[in-house]
N, C-alpha and C positions, 0 to 999 in steps of 0.2 A: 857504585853498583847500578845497575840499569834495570828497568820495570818492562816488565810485560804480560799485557793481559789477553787471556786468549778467551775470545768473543765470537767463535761462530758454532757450528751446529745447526738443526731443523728446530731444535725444542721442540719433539715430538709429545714429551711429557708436562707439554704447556698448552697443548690445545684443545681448544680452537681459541684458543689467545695468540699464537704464534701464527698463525694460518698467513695472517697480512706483513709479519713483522719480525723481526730479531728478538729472542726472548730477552736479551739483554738489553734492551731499550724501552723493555714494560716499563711501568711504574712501580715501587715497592715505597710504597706509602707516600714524601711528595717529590720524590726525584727519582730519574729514568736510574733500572738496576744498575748503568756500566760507572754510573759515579760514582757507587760507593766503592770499588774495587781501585778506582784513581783517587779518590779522598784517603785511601788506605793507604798507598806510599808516598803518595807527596808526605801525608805524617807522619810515613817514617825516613823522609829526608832524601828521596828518589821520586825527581824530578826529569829525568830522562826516559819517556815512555814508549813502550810503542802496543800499540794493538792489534791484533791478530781475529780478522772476521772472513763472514763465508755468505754466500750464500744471496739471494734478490736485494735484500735489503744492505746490503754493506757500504752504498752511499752516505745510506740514512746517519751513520756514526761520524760520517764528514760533514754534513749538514748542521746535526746536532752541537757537537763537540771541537769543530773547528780545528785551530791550530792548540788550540788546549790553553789561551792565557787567561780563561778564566779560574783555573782551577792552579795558576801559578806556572807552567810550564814554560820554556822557552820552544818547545816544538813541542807535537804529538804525532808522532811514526805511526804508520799503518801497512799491514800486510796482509792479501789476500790469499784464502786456503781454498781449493780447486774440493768437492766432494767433502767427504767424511775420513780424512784419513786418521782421525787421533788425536789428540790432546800431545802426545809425543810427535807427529808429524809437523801440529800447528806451531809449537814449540820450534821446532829447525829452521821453521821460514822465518826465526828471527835472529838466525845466525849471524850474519854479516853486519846484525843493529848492533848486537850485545859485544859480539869479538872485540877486546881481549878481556872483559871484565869480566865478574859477577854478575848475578841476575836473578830477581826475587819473580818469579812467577803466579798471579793469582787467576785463576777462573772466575771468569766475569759475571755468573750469578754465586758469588762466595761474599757473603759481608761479616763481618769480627767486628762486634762492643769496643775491643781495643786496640790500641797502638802498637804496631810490631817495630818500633823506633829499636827498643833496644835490642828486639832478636838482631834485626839487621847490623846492629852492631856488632854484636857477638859474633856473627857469623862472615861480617868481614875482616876479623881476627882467625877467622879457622883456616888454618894451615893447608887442610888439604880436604875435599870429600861434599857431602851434600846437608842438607839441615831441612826436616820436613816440619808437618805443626800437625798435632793429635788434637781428634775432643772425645769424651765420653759420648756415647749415639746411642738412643734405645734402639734403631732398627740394624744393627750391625750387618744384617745380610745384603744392603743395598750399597755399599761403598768398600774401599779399600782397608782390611784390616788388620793395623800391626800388633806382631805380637813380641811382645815385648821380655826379654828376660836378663835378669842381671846386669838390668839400668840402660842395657842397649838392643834397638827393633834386632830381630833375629830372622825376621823373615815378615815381608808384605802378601797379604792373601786377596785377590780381588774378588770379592763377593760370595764369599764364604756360605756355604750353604750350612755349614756348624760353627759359624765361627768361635776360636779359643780366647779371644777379647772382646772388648765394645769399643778400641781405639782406631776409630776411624783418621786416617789418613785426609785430611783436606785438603781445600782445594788450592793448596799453599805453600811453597816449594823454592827453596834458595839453592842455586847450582852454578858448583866453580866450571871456567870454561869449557870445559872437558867433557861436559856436558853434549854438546853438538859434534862428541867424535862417537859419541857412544851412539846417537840417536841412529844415523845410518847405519849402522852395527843390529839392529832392532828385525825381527822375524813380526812379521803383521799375525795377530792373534786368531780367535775363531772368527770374530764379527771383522774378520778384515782392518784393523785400524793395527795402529802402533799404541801400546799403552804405555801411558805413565808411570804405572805399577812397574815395568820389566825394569824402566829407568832406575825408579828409585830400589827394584830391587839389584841392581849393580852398585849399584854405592851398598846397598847392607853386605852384600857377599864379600866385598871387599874391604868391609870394616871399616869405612868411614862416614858413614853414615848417624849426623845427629839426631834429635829432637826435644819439642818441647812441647808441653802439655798447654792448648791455651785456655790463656784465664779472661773470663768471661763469657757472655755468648757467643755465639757461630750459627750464621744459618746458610743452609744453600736455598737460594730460592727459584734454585730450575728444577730441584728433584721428583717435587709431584706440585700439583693445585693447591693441596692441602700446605707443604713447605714455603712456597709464594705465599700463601696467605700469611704464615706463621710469620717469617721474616717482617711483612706489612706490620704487623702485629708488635715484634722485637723493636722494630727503629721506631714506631713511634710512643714505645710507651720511653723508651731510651730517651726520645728528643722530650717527651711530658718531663722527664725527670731531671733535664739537666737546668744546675744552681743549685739545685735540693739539698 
């Protein structure tokens, strides 16, 4: 299975911290955010990356992060996204990396407490369809929210103004190759982009659509000032606490 991390956007909702910079290359307590999203599949055994950035600063992650052998890699792919088209848009420009595999997709301000080792396992056994990762969220009106009924999502709702769960949809997404036929297939929404939500909700309409609930923390740390902080806050009390 192959990794891809999608790293661009303005981080409107980061400023005036992003004003100079990529929000994914802030700090979140003492490493730049784009690490923790590459610490997260090399552990789960997906060593074939590439990332997907935008924007003035999109040198800055070749500078940074090189060829990727610190982090165990034998390369690290990079692809550049012209404007705002999407999170589903950035997604496409890693067509020709991913083809004919699998592909675990993270957004690059998303960090997870734990190992998605054996999702990925599980989910390179699935026969057919898509596999998302849920958490419980007290603000359920700022993210994608599934609802879930009789063990399987029924329908994705993006930013539910009532929303009928608190399982928010993160930023965490395994899709068989069939993926990059659907994406051209996509009608651009109000704010002009292509979303991730239409995607994953064609694998629910279609019935093959998993998930799991994850266990431990989750932060995004591009959602507001206050989330960035919170995340700084989650990893280091996480690193205070490991051997305990």
């Amino acid at each position: 299975m192959k990794g891809v991390i999608l790293a661009g956007g303005l981080g409107m909702r980061l400023q005036p911290l992003t004003k100079i910079t990529n929000k994914h290359l802030l700090p979140v307590y003492s490493k730049p955010m784009i690490y923790y999203p590459i610490e997260c599949l090399v552990a789960a055994g997906i060593t074939d990356i590439m990332i997907v950035t935008g924007g003035n600063a999109a040198g800055d992650f070749i500078r940074l992060l090189e060829n990727g052998e610190e982090f165990g890699l034998s390369r690290l792919h990079y692809a550049y996204q012209k404007g705002e088209g999407g999170i589903a848009e950035a997604l496409g420009l890693a067509r020709e990396f991913v083809d004919p595999d699998k592909v675990c997709v993270v957004l690059g301000d998303n960090i997870l407490e734990r190992t998605i080792r054996a999702a990925a396992g599980t989910f390179e056994k699935q026969a057919q369809g898509a596999r998302v990762f849920l958490k419980e969220v007290p603000n359920p009106q700022a993210y994608g929210i599934a609802e879930v009924e009789g063990g399987r999502i029924a329908r994705i709702v993006e930013k539910p103004a009532e929303p009928k769960t608190n399982l928010a949809v993160i930023g965490l997404y395994m899709y068989p190759p069939d993926v990059f036929d659907i994406i051209p297939r996509l009608k651009p929404s109000a704010r002009g982009e292509l979303e991730i939500t239409d995607v994953n909700n064609h694998y629910v309409q279609a019935g093959t659509m998993t998930f799991e609930v994850v266990d431990g923390w989750w932060a995004d740390a591009g959602e507001s000032i206050d989330s960035w902080l919170e995340a700084c806050r989650l990893v280091a009390a996480s690193g205070a606490n490991k051997g305990e």
